[in-house]
DRENROVEX-529820 format. One line per 10 residues: number of its first residue (from 1); for each residue x, y, z of N, C-alpha, C. Coordinates in pm, whole numbers, plus 50000, padded with zeros to 5 digits. Layout:
<rs>
NUM = X/Y/Z/X/Y/Z/X/Y/Z  ...
</rs>
This chain:
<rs>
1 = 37424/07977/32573/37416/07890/32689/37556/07874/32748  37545/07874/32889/37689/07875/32964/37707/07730/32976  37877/07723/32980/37895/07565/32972/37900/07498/33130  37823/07404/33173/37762/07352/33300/37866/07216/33287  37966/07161/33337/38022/07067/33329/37955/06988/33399  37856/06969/33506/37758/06891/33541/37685/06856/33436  37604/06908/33385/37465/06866/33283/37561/06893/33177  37644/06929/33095/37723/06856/32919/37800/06760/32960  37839/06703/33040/37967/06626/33077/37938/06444/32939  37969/06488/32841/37948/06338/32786/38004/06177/32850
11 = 37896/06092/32860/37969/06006/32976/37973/05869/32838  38120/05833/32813/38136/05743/32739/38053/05647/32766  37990/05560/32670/37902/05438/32651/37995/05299/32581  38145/05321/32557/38186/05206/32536/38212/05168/32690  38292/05032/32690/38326/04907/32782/38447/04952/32849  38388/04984/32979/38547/05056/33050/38624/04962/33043  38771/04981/33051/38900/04952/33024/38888/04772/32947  38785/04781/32852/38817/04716/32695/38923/04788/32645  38979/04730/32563/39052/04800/32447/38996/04719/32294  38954/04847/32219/38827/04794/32084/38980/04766/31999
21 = 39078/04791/32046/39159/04787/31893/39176/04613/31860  39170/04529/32009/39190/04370/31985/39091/04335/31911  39164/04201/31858/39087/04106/31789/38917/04073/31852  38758/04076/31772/38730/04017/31862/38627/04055/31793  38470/04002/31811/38344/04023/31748/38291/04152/31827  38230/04223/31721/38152/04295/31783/37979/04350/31707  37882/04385/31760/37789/04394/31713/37771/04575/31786  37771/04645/31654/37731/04751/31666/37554/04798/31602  37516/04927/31652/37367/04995/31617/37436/05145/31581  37449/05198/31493/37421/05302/31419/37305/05394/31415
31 = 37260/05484/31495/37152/05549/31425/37178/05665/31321  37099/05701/31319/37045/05821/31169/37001/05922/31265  37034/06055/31238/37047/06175/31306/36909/06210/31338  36912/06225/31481/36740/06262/31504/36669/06159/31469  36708/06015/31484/36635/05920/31438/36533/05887/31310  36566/05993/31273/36473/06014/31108/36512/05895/31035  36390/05895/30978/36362/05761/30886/36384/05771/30745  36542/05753/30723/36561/05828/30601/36633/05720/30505  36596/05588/30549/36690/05470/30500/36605/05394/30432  36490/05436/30414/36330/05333/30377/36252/05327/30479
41 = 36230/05206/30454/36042/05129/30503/36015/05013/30520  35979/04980/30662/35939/04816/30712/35774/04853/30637  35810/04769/30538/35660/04677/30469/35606/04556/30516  35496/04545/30593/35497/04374/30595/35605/04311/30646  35662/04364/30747/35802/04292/30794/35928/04234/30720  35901/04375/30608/36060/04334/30516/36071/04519/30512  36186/04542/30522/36265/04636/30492/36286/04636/30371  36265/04752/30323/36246/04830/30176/36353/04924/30177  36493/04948/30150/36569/05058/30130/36575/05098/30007  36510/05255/30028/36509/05313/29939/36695/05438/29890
51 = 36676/05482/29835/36847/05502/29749/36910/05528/29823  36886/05607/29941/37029/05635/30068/37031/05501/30115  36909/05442/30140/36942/05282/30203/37058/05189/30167  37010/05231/29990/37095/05138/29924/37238/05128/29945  37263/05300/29927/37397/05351/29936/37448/05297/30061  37394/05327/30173/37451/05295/30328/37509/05127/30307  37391/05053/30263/37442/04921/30289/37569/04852/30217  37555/04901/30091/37689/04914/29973/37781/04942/30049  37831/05068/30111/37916/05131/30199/37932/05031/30320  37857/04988/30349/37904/04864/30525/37947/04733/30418
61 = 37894/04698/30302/37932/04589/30268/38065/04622/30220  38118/04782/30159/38216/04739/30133/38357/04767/30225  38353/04810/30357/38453/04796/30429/38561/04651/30460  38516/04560/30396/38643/04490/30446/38762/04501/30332  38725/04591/30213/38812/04632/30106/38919/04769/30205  38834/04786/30254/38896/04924/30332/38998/04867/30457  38957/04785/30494/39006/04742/30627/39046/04545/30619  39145/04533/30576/39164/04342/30533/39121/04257/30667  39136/04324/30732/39164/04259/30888/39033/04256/30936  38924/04293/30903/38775/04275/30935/38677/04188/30821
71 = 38587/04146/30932/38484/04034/30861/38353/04085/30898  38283/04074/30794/38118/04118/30823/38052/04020/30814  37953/03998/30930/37841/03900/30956/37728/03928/30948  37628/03885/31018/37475/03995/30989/37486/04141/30998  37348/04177/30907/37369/04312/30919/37232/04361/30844  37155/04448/30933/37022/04477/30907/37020/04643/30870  36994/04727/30751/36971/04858/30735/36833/04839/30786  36815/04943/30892/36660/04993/30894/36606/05107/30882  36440/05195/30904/36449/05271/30840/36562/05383/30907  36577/05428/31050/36650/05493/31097/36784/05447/31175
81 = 36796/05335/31162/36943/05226/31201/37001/05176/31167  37088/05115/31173/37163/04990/31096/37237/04942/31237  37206/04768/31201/37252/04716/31328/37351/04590/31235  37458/04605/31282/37581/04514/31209/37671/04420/31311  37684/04259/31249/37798/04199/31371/37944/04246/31270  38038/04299/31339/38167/04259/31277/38257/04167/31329  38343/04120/31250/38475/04063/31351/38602/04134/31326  38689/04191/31389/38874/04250/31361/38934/04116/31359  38993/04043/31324/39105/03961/31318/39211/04010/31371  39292/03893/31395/39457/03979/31408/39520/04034/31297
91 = 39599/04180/31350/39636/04234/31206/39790/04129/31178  39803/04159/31052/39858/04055/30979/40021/04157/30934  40031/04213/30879/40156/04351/30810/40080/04481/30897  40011/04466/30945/39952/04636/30956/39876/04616/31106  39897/04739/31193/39816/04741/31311/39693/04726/31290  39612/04693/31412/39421/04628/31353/39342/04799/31371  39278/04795/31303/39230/04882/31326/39137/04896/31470  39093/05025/31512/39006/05004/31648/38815/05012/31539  38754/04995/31652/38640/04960/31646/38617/05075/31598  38660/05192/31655/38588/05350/31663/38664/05416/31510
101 = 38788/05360/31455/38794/05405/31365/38742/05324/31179  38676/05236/31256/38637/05136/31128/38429/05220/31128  38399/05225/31217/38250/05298/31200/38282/05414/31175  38409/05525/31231/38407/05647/31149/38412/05629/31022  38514/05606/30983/38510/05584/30816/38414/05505/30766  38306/05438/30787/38168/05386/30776/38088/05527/30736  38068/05581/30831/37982/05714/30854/38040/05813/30762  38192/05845/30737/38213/05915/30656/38197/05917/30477  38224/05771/30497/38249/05697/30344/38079/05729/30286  37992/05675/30380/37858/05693/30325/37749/05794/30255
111 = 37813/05895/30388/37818/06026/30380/37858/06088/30223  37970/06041/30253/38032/06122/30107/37918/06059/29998  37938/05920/29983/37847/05858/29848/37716/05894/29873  37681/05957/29967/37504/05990/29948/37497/06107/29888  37599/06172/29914/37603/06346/29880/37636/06350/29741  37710/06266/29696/37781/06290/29563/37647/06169/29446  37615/06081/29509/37522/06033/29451/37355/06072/29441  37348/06132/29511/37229/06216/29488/37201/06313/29507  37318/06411/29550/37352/06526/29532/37298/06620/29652  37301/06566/29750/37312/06669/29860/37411/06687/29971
121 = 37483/06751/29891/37592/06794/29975/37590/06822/30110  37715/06825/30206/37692/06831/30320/37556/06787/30405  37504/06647/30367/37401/06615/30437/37451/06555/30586  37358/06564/30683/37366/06480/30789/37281/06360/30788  37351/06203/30807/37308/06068/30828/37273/06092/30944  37413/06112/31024/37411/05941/31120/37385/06057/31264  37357/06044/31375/37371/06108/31505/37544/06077/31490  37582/06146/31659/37727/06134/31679/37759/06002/31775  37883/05902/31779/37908/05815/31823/37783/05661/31781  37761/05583/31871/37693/05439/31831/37710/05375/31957
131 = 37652/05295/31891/37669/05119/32014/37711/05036/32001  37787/05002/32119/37830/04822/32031/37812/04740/32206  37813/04643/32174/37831/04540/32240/37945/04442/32213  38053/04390/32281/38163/04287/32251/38040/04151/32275  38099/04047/32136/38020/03905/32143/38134/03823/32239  38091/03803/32358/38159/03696/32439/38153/03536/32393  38045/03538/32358/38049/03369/32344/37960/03337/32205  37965/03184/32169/37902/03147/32039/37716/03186/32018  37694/03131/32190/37539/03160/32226/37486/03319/32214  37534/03434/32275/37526/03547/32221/37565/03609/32071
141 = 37648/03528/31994/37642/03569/31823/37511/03498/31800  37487/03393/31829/37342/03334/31777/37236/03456/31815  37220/03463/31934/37146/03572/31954/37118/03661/31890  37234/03764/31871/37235/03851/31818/37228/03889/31651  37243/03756/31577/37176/03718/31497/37114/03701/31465  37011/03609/31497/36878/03642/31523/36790/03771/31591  36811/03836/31649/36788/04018/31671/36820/04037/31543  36908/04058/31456/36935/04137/31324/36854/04075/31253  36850/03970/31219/36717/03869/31078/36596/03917/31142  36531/03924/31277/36429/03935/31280/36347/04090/31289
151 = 36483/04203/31285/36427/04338/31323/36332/04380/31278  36306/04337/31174/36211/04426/31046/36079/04396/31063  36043/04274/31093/35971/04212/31159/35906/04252/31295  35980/04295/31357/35928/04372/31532/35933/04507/31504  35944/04574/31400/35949/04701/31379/35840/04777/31398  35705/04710/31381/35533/04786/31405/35550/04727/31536  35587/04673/31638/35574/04650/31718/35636/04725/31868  35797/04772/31786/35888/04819/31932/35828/04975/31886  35820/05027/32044/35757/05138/32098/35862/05244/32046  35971/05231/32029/36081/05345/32017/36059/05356/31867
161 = 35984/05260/31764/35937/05281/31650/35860/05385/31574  35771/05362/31673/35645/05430/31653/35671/05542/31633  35553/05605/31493/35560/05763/31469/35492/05820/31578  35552/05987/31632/35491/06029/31710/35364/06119/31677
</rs>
C-alpha cells in the first residue's frame, strides 16, 4: 500500500497546547489490542480478572514505586480496558514525569510480566497510544469516579460491549 498522507495522517487525541508533564489529575482508558477480551469477565456486574488481569492490575498498582511523584486513585481493569484516575505531583529532586511516559512504561512493564509469567513471549496487550482526559475540578473527579466503580456494572449494557 502507497503512503496517502491524507487518509494515514495520525491526528493526535491529546489536549492541544496542554503540557501532560505538569502537575495535575488525570483519568486515562487503556485499551487491549483489537479490543479483545483478554483481561476476564463482567459476571453479574463484578469483574472477574482472570491471570493477565491480575498481572495488569499489580503492574498499575505498582507504578508509584516506579514514579514517587504520582498518586493512584480509582481504577477499574475490564475485560478489554482499564480505566485509571492518576495524579503527577510536583517533582520534588527529579523532573515529573509526563503523562505519556508514565502509561508507556505501564504498557511495557505489563507486557513484560505477562510474557515472563505465563510465558508468552512477545505478546500483544494493549492497542497503540490511549485516552485521557485532564480532571479540572473536584465535581468531575467525583464523576469520574463514579464512571470507574460503576463500569462493570453497565458492561451488558454499553453497545461498544457487546459480542459481535
Amino acid at each position: 500500500m502507497v503512503y496517502d498522507p491524507e487518509r494515514h495522517h495520525r491526528h493526535s487525541i491529546r489536549l492541544r497546547n496542554y503540557h501532560y508533564d505538569l502537575s495535575g489529575m488525570y483519568c486515562v482508558t487503556i485499551c487491549t489490542s483489537q479490543k479483545q477480551e483478554i483481561l476476564g469477565q463482567v459476571q453479574k456486574g463484578i469483574m472477574e480478572l482472570n491471570q493477565t488481569g491480575d498481572i495488569v492490575a499489580s503492574e498499575w498498582e505498582d507504578l508509584p514505586q516506579r514514579f514517587p511523584n504520582l498518586l493512584l486513585d480509582a481504577f477499574v481493569v475490564m475485560p478489554n480496558h482499564l480505566h485509571g484516575i492518576l495524579m503527577i505531583s510536583p517533582p520534588i529532586d527529579c523532573p515529573a514525569p509526563t503523562l505519556g511516559t508514565i502509561i508507556g512504561a505501564f504498557k511495557s512493564l505489563s507486557v513484560r510480566a505477562v510474557s515472563s509469567k505465563i510465558g508468552e513471549d512477545g505478546c500483544k496487550i494493549w492497542q497503540r497510544s490511549y485516552y485521557d482526559q485532564v480532571i479540572r475540578s473536584d465535581s468531575m473527579l467525583e464523576n469520574l469516579r463514579c464512571y470507574i466503580r460503576e463500569n462493570p456494572a453497565h458492561w451488558p449494557i454499553d453497545p461498544e460491549n457487546t459480542p459481535l
